[in-house]
VOPAGU-2260 file (C-alpha; in pm, 1 decimal, decimal comma):
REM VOPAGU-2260
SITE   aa  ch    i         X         Y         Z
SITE  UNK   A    0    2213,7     461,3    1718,6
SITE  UNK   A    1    1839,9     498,9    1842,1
SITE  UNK   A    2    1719,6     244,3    2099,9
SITE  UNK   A    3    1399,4      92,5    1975,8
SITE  UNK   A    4    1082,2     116,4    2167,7
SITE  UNK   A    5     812,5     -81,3    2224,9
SITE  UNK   A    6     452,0       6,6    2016,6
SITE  UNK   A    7     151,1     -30,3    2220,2
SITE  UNK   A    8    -150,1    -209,9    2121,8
SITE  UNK   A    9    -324,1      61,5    2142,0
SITE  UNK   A   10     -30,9     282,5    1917,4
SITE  UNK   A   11     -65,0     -51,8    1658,4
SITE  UNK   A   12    -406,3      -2,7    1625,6
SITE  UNK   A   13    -437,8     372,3    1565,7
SITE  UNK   A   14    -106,8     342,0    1327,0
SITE  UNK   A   15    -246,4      56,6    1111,5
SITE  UNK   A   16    -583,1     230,0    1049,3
SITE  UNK   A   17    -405,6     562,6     950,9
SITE  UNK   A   18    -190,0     324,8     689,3
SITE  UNK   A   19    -541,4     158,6     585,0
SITE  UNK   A   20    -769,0     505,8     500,5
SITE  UNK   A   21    -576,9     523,1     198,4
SITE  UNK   A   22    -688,4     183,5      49,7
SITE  UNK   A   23   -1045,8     227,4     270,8
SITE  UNK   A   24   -1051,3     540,2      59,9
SITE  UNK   A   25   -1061,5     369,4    -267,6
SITE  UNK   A   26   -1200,1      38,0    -207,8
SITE  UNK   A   27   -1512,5     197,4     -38,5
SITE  UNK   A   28   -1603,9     372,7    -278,8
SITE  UNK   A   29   -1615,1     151,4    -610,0
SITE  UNK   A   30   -1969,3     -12,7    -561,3
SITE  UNK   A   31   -2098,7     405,2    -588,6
SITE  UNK   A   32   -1920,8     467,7    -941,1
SITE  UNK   A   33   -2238,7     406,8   -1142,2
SITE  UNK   A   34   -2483,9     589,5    -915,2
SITE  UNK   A   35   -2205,6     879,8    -920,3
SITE  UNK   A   36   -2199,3     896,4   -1265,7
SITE  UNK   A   37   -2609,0     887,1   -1287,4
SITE  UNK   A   38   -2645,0    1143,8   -1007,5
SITE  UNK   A   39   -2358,2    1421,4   -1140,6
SITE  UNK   A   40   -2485,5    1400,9   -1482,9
SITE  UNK   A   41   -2084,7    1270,9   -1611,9
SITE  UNK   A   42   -1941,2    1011,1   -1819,0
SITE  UNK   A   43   -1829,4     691,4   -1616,9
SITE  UNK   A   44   -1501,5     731,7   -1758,7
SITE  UNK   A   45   -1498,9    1104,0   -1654,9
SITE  UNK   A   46   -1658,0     954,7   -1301,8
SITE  UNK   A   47   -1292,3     681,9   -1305,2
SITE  UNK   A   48   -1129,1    1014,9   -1296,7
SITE  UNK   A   49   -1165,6    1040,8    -964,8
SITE  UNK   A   50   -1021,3     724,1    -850,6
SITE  UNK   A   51    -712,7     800,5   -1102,7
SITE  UNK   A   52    -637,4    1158,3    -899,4
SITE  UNK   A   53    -683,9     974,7    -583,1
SITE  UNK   A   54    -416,1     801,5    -709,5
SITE  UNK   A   55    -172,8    1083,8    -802,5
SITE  UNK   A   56    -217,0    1208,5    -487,3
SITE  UNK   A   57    -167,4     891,2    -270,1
SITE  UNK   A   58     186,1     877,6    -524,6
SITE  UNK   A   59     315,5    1252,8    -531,7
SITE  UNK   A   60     185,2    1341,3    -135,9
SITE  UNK   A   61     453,6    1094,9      -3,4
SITE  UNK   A   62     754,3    1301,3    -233,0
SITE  UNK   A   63     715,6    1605,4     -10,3
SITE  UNK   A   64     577,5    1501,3     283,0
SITE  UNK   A   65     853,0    1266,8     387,0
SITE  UNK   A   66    1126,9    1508,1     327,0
SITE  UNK   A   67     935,9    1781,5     517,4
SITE  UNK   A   68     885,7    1543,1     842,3
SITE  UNK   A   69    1262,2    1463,4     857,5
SITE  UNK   A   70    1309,8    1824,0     938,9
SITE  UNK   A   71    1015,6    1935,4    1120,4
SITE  UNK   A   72     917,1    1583,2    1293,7
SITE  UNK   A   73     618,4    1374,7    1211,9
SITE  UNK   A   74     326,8    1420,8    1503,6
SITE  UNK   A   75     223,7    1788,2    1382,8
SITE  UNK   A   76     254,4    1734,2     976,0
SITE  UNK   A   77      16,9    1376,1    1070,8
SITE  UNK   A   78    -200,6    1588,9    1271,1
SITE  UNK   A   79    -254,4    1820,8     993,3
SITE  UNK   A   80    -281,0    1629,2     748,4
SITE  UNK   A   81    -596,8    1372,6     957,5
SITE  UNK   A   82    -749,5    1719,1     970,2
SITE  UNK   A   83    -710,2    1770,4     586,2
SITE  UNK   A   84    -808,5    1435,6     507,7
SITE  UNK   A   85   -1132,8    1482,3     735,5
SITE  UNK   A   86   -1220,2    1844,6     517,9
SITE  UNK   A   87   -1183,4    1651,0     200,3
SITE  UNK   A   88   -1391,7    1347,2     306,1
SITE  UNK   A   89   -1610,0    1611,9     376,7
SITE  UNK   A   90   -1607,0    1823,9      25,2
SITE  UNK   A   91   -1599,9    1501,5    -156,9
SITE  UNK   A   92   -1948,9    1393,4      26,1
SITE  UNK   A   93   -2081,5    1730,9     -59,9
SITE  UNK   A   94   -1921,4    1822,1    -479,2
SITE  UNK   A   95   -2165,3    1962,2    -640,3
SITE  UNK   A   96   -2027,6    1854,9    -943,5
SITE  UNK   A   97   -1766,5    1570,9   -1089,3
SITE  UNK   A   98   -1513,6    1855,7   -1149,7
SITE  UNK   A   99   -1551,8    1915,1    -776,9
SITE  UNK   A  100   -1531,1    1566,9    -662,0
SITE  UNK   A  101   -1231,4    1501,8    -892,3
SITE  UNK   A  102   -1014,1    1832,0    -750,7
SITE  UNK   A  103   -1116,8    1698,5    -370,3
SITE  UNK   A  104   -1031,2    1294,7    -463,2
SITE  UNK   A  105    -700,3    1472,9    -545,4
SITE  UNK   A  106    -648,0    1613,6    -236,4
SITE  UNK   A  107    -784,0    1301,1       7,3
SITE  UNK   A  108    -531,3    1137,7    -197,6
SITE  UNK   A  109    -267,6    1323,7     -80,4
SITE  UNK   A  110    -394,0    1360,4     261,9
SITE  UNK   A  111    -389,1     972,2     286,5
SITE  UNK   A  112     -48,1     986,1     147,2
SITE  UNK   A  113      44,3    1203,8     471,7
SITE  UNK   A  114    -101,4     932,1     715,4
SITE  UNK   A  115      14,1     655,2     516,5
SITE  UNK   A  116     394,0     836,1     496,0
SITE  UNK   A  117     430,9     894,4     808,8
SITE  UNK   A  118     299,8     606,6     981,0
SITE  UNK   A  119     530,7     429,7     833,5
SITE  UNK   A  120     799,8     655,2     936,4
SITE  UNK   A  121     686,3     666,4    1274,4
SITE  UNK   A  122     781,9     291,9    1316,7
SITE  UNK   A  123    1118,3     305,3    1120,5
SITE  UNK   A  124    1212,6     576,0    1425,2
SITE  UNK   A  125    1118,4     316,5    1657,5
SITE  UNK   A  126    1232,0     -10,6    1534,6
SITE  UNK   A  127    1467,6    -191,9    1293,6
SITE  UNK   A  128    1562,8    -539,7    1205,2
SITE  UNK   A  129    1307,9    -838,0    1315,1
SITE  UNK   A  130    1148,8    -613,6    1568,1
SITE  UNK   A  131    1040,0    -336,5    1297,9
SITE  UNK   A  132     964,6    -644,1    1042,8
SITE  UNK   A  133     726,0    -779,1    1302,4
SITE  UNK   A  134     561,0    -411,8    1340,2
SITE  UNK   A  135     520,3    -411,3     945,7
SITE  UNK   A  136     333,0    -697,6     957,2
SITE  UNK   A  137      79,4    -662,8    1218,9
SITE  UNK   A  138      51,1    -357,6    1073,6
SITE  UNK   A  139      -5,0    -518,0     766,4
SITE  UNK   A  140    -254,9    -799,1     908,7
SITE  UNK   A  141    -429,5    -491,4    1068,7
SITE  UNK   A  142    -417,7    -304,9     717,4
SITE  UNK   A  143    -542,5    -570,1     519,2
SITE  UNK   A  144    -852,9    -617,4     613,6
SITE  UNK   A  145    -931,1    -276,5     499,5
SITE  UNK   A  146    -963,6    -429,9      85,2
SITE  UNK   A  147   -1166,2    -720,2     279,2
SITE  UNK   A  148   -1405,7    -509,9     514,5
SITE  UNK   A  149   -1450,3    -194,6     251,1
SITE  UNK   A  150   -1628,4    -282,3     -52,6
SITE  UNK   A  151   -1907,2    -481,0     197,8
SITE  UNK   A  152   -1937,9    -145,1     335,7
SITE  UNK   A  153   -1977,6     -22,1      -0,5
SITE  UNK   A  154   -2168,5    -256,3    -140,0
SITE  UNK   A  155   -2437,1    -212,0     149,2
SITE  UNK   A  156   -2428,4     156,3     145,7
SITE  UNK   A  157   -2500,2     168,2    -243,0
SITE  UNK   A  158   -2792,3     -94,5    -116,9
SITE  UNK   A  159   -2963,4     110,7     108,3
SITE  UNK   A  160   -2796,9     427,7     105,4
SITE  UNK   A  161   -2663,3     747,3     -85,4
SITE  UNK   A  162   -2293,6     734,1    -209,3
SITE  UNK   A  163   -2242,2    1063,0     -64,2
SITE  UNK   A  164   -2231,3     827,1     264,0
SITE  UNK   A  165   -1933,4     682,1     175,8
SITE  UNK   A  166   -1796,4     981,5     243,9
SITE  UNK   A  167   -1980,8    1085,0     574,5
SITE  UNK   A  168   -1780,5     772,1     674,3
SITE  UNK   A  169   -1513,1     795,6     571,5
SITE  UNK   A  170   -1481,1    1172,2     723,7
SITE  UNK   A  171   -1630,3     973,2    1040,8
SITE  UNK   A  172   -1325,7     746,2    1067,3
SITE  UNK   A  173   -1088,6    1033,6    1021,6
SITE  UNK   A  174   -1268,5    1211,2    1296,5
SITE  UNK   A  175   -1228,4     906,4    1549,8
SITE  UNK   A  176    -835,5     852,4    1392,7
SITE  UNK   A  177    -748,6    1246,1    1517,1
SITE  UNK   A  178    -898,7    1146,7    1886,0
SITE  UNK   A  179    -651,2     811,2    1870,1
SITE  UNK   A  180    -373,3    1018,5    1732,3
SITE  UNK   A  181    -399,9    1297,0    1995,5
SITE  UNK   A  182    -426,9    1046,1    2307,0
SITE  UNK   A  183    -202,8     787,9    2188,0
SITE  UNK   A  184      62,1     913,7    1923,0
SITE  UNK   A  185     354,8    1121,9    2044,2
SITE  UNK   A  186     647,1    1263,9    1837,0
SITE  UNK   A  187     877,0    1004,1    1741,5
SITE  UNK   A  188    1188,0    1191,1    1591,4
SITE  UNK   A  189    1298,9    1406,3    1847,6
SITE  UNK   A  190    1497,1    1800,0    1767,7
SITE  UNK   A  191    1829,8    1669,7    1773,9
SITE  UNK   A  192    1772,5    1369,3    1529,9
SITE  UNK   A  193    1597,5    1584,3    1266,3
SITE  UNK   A  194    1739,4    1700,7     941,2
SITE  UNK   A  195    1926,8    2074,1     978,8
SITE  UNK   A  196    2087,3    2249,9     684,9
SITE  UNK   A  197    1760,9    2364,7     500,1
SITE  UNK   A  198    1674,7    2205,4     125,2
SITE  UNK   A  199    1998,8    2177,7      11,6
SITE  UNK   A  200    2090,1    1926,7     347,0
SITE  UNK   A  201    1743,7    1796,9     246,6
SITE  UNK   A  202    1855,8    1699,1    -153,4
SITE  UNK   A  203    2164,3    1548,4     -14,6
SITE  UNK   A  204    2021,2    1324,4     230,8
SITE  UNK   A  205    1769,5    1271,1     -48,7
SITE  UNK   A  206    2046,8    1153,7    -309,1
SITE  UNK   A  207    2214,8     930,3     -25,2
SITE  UNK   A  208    1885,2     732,8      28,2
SITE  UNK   A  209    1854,3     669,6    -330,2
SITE  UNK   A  210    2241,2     604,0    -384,7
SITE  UNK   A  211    2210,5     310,3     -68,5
SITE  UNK   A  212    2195,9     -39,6    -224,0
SITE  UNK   A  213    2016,5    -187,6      56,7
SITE  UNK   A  214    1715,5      68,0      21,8
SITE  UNK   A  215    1733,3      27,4    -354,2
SITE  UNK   A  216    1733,5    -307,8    -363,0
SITE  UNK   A  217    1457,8    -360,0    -153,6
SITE  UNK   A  218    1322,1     -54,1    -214,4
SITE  UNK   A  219    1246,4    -192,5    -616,4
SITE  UNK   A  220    1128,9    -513,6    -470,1
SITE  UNK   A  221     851,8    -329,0    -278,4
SITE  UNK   A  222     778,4    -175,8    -625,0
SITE  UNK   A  223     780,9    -516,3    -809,1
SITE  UNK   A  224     527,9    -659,4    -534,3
SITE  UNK   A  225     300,4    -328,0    -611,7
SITE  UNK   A  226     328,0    -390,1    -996,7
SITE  UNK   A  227     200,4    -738,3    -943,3
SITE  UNK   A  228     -72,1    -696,1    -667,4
SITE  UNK   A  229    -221,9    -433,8    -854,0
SITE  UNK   A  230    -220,3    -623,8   -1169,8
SITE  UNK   A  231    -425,4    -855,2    -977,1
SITE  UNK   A  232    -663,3    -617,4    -852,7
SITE  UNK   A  233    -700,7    -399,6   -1146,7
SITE  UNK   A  234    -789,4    -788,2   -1383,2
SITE  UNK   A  235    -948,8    -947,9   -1105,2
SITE  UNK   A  236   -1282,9    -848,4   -1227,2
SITE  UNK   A  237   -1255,0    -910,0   -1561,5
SITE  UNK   A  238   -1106,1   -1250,3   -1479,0
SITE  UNK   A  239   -1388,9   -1359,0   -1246,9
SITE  UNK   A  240   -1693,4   -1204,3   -1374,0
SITE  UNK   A  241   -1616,7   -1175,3   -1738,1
SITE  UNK   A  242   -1394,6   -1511,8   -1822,4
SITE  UNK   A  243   -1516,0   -1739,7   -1544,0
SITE  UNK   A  244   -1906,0   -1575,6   -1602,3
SITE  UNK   A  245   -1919,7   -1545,9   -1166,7
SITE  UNK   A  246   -2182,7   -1330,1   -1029,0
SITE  UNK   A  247   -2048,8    -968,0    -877,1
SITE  UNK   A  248   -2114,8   -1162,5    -508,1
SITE  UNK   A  249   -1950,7   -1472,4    -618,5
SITE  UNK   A  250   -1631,9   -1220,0    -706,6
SITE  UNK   A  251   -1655,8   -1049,8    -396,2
SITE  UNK   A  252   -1641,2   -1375,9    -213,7
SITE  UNK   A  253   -1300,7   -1470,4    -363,3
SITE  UNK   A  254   -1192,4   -1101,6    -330,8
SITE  UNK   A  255   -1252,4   -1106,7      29,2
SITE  UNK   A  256   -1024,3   -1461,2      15,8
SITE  UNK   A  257    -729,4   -1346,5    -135,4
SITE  UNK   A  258    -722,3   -1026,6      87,2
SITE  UNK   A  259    -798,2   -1304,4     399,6
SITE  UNK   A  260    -489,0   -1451,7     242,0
SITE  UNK   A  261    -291,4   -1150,0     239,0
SITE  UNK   A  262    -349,0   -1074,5     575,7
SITE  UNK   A  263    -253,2   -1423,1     672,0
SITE  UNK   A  264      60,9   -1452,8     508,6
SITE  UNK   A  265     132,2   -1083,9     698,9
SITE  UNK   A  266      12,7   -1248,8    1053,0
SITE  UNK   A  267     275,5   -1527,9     947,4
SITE  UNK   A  268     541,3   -1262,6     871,4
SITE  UNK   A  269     462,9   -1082,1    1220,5
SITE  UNK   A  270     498,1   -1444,1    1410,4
SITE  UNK   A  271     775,1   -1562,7    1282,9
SITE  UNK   A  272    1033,0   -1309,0    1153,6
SITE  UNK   A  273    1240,6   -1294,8    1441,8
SITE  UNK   A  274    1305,7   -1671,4    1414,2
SITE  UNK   A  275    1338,2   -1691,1    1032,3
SITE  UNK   A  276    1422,8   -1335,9     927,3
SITE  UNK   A  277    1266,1   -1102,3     730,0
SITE  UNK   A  278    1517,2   -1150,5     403,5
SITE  UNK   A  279    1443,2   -1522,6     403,2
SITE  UNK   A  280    1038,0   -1410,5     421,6
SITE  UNK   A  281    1067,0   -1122,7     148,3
SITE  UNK   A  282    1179,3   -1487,4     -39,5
SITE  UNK   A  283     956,6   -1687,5      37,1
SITE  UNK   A  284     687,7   -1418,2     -62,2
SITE  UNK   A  285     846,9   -1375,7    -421,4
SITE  UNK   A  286     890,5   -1706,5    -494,8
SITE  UNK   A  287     455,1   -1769,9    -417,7
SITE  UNK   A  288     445,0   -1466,5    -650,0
SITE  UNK   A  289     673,1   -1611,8    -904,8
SITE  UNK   A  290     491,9   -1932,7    -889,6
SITE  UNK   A  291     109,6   -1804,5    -938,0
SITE  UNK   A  292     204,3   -1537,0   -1243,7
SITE  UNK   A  293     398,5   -1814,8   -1422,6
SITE  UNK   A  294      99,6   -2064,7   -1314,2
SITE  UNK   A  295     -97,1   -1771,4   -1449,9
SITE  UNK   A  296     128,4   -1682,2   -1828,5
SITE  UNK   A  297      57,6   -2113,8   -1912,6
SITE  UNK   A  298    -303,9   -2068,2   -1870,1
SITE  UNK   A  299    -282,1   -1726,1   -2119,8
SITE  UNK   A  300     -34,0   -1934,9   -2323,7
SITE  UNK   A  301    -267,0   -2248,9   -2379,2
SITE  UNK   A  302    -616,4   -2089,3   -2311,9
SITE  UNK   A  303    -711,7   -2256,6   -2009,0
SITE  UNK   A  304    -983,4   -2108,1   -1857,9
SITE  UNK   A  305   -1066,9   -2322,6   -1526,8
SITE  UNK   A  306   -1136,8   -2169,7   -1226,4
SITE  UNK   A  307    -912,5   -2454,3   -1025,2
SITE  UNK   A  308    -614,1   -2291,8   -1208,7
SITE  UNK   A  309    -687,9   -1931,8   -1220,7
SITE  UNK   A  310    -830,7   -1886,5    -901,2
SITE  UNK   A  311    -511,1   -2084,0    -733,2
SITE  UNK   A  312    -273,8   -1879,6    -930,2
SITE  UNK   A  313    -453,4   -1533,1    -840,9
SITE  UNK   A  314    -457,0   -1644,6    -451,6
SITE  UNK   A  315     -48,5   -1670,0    -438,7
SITE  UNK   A  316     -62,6   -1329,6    -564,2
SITE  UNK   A  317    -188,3   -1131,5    -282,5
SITE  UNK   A  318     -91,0   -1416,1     -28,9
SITE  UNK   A  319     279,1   -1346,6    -149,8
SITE  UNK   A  320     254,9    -952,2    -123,8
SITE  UNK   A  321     165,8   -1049,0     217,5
SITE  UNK   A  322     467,8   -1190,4     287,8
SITE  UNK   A  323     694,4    -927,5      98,4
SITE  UNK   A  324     548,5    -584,1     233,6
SITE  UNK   A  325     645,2    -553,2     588,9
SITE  UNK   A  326     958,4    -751,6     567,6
SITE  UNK   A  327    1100,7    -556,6     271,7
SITE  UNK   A  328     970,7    -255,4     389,6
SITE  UNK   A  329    1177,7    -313,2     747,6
SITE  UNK   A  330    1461,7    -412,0     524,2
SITE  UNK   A  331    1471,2    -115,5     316,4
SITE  UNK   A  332    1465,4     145,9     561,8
SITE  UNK   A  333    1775,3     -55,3     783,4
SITE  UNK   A  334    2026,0     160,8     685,5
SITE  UNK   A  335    1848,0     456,4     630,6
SITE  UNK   A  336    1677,3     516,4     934,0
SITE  UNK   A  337    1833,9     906,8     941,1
SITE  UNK   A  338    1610,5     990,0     683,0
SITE  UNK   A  339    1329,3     753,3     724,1
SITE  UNK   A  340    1060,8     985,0     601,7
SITE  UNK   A  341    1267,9    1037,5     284,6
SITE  UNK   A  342    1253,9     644,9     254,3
SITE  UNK   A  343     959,2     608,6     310,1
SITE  UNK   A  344     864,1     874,1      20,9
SITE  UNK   A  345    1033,6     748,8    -234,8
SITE  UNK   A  346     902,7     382,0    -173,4
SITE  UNK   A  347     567,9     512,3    -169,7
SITE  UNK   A  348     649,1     686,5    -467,7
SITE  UNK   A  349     717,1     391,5    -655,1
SITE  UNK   A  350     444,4     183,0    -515,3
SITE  UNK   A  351     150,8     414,3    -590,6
SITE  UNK   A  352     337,7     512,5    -891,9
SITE  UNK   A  353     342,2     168,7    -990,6
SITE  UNK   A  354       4,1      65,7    -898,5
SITE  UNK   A  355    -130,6     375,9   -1136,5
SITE  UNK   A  356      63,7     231,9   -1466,0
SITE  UNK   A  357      -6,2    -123,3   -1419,7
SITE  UNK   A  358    -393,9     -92,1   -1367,3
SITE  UNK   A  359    -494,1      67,4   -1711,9
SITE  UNK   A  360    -253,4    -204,9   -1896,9
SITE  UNK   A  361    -423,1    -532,2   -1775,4
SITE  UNK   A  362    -748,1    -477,0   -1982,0
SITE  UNK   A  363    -519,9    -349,5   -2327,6
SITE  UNK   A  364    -591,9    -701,4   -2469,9
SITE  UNK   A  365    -989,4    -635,1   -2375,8
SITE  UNK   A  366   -1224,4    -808,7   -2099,7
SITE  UNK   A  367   -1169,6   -1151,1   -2249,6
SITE  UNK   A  368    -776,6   -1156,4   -2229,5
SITE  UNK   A  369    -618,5   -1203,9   -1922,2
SITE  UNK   A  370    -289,6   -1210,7   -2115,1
SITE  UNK   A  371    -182,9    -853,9   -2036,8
SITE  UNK   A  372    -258,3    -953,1   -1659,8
SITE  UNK   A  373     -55,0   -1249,2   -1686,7
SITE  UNK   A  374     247,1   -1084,9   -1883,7
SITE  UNK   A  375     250,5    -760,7   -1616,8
SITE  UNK   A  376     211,8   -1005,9   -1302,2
SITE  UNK   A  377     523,3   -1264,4   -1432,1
SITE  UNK   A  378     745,8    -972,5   -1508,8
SITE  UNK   A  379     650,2    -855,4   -1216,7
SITE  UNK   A  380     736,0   -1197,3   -1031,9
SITE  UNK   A  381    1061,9   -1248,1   -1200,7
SITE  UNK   A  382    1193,5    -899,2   -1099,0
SITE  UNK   A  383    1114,7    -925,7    -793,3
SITE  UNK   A  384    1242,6   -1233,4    -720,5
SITE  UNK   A  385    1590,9   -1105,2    -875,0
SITE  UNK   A  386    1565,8    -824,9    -616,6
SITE  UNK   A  387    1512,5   -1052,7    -362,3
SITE  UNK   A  388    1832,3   -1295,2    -412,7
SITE  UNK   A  389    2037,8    -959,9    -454,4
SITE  UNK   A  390    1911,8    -805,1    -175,2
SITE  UNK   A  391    2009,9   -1111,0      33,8
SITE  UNK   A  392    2358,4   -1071,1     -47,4
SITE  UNK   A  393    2342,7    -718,8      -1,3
SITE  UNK   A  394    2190,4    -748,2     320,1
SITE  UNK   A  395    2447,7   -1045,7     417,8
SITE  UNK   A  396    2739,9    -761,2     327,3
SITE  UNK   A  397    2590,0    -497,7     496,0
SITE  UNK   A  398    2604,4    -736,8     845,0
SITE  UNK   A  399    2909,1    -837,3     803,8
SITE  UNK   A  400    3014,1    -488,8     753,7
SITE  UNK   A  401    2814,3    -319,6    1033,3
SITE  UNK   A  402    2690,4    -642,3    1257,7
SITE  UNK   A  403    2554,7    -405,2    1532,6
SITE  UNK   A  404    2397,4    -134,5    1327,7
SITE  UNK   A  405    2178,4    -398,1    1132,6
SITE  UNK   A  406    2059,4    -602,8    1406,5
């Protein structure tokens, strides 16, 4: 079994901004559709395109990637791909045309999906249990104020700037993230710990990380947490601007909330997992999920439309996510730490995967419906609070069974 070792502040820092470019990536950008649209000559729905291969790219990049560091390491393949994401940030600041910007989107997508794999991966080789639960976290405090800090940046470069600077910045950052990497990253899975045996050692380490109960099981809560954080974002403006008539700065303000929330409940996580455990937080994260999409599917069933309900039932959302990410995410790679970039694949997988089929399905119903929302987010609730009660068991068996290997 591999000792864990201590992350620096500095290593915390450059890790948890690599995991945040992919959601900077998006977020940033959103304020600029219009003016994209205007200044390409295209469609806004053909413009939406390019946030939809962003997408595929942030959920197929993580499907080879992972497999590929397990057998070659992680340091080079993230070095690479910060230098691919910087090109792209570049080509997307200069497209010529939408069909441009939509073919580069693709590939910053997967480019994030690189930094955001292996970051992740990097940790998992370095911790497990409470300790790599506590990582998660602070990465995930660190991460979250990316959905906080982003669309201000946005917002005041569509003010006084171009929207090609979203880019320039973007490119920037990914500059400055290659310097941290290269003075403070090392290689984290050393030769004798990687994966030998060629592709077909690779599909059978594959099919044992998907076959493991305790990756499954929390791997499908991480999933269910996606489905209903995204179904959050994706209504959110139609909920606050269209039903509750709030100005776009009024909606930005509780935006900016519920991600302050998110990153709260991950500081919590962080601060207190070793003394209450990450299982019992991945619970106490569904159950404030549970609470604000059922708080959420009475409003849709009566037709209340108060803000001192909604906005109370959309805050547990993200504030539960918060609790649920890191924890789950420590939880699910436990057993499977000999193919941790595999894991971490397939959960991104599912979570970007997710994320893409929720957010067209909240607005089916039309701006002034939040019942799709509220339907998505309490299946979404009720699943994953299933997963989480079987995953506790599963987790208590697999201690019992192997006390040592899942301290």
């Amino acid at each position: 079994m591999r000792e864990a070792r201590p992350l620096g502040p500095g290593q915390l820092i450059v890790l948890a901004l690599l995991g945040g470019i992919a959601p900077l990536g998006t977020d940033i950008y959103l304020p600029s559709i219009p003016a994209v649209a205007t200044d390409l000559h295209a469609a806004v729905s053909t413009v939406q395109l390019t946030l939809t291969g962003f997408m595929a790219g942030l959920a197929l990049g993580p499907l080879l990637i992972g497999p590929v560091s397990d057998r070659f390491g992680r340091y080079r393949l993230l070095l690479v791909g910060i230098l691919a994401l910087l090109a792209s940030s570049v080509l997307c600041a200069l497209a010529p045309t939408v069909g441009v910007l939509i073919a580069a989107r693709v590939v910053q997508g997967f480019c994030g999906s690189i930094a955001l794999t292996l970051c992740r991966a990097m940790v998992a080789d370095l911790a497990t249990g409470a300790g790599a639960a506590r990582i998660y976290s602070l990465l995930g405090t660190i991460m979250g104020l990316s959905p906080i800090v982003a669309p201000i940046i946005g917002g005041v470069i569509q003010q006084w700037a171009h929207w090609r600077i979203s880019f320039w910045v973007l490119a920037g950052l990914c500059a400055l993230l290659l310097v941290g990497a290269l003075t403070l990253l090392r290689e984290t899975l050393p030769p004798e710990l990687r994966q030998r045996g060629g592709l077909g050692m690779t599909a059978r380490n594959a099919a044992r990380v998907v076959r493991d109960p305790h990756f499954v099981t929390f791997a499908l809560a991480l999933c269910c947490t996606s489905g209903a954080l995204f179904s959050y974002i994706s209504a959110s403006p139609f909920v606050v601007q269209g039903i509750l008539g709030w100005e776009p700065l009024a909606y930005s303000a509780v935006f900016a909330v519920n991600a302050a929330g998110l990153t709260t409940a991950a500081g919590i996580s962080a601060a207190t997992a070793g003394k209450l455990g990450p299982v019992r937080l991945v619970r106490v994260g569904s159950g404030a999920i549970l609470v604000g999409a059922s708080a959420l599917a009475v409003a849709a069933a009566v037709g209340i439309r108060e803000p001192g309900v909604l906005l109370p039932a959309m805050f547990l959302i993200p504030t539960g996510a918060g609790f649920v990410f890191g924890n789950a995410t420590a939880l699910a790679t436990q057993t499977v730490r000999y193919a941790a970039g595999t894991a971490m694949a397939v959960i991104g997988f599912l979570q970007f995967g997710m994320s893409g089929l929720v957010a067209p399905l909240v607005s089916v119903a039309g701006p002034d419906s939040i019942t799709p929302f509220a339907a998505i987010a309490l299946a979404a609730g009720i699943l994953l609070a299933v997963f989480a009660a079987v995953g506790a068991r599963v987790d208590a068996r697999t201690r019992a069974a192997s006390p040592r290997g899942a301290s």
